[in-house]
N, C-alpha and C positions, 0 to 999 in steps of 0.2 A: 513410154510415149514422150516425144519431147515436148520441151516448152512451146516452142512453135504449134505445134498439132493440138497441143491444148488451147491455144489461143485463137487456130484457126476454128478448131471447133464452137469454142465459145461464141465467138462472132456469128457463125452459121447461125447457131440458135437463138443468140438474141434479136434478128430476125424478125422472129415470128413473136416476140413477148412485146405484147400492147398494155397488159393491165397487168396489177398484184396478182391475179389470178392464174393469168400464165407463167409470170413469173417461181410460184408457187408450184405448180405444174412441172415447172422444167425443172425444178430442185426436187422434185422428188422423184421425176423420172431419174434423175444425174445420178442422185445417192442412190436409188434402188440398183441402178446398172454398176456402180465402184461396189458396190458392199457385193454382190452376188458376183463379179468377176474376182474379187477380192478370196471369197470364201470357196471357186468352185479354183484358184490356183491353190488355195492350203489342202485343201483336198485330192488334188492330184498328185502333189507334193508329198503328201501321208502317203497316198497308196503305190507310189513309184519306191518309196522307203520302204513299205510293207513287201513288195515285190523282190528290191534287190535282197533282201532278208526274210526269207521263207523260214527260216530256224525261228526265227524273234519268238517270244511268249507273246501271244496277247494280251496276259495283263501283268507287262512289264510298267506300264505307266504308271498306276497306281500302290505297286509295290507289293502285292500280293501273290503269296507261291504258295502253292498247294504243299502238305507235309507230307513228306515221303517215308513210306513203310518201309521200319528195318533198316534207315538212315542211322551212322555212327552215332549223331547226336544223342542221342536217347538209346534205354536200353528196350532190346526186345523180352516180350512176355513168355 
C-alpha cells in the first residue's frame, strides 16, 4: 500500500472519531485487520512453499529425523 492510500485512508476514518472512545475503536479495529492480513500472507507463503516442495519432511523445522533401520551408522543385530 502506498504512503498516499495510507493517508487517504486515515483521513476517511478520522471522520467519524468524536471521542477517546472512538478513537480507541478505530485502533483496535486497524490493529486487528494489520495483524490478521499480516498472519493470513505468512501463511499462504508457508503453504505455497509447502506446495512447490512435495518431497520436504515435515519435520524439517525442528530438526528431528526418524532412525532408520539397518542404516550404515550403526551395526545391525
Amino acid at each position: 500500500m502506498k504512503e498516499n492510500d495510507i493517508k487517504a485512508f486515515a483521513a476517511q476514518g478520522a471522520k467519524s472519531i468524536k471521542t477517546e472512545a472512538n478513537l480507541d475503536a478505530f485502533r483496535q479495529m486497524l490493529t486487528k485487520a494489520t495483524v490478521e492480513a499480516a498472519l493470513n500472507a505468512e501463511l499462504e507463503d508457508h503453504l505455497e512453499k509447502q506446495e512447490a516442495d512435495p518431497d520436504s519432511r515435515g519435520d524439517s523445522r525442528n530438526g528431528y529425523s526418524p532412525i532408520l533401520a539397518g542404516c550404515a551408522c550403526r551395526p545391525s543385530s
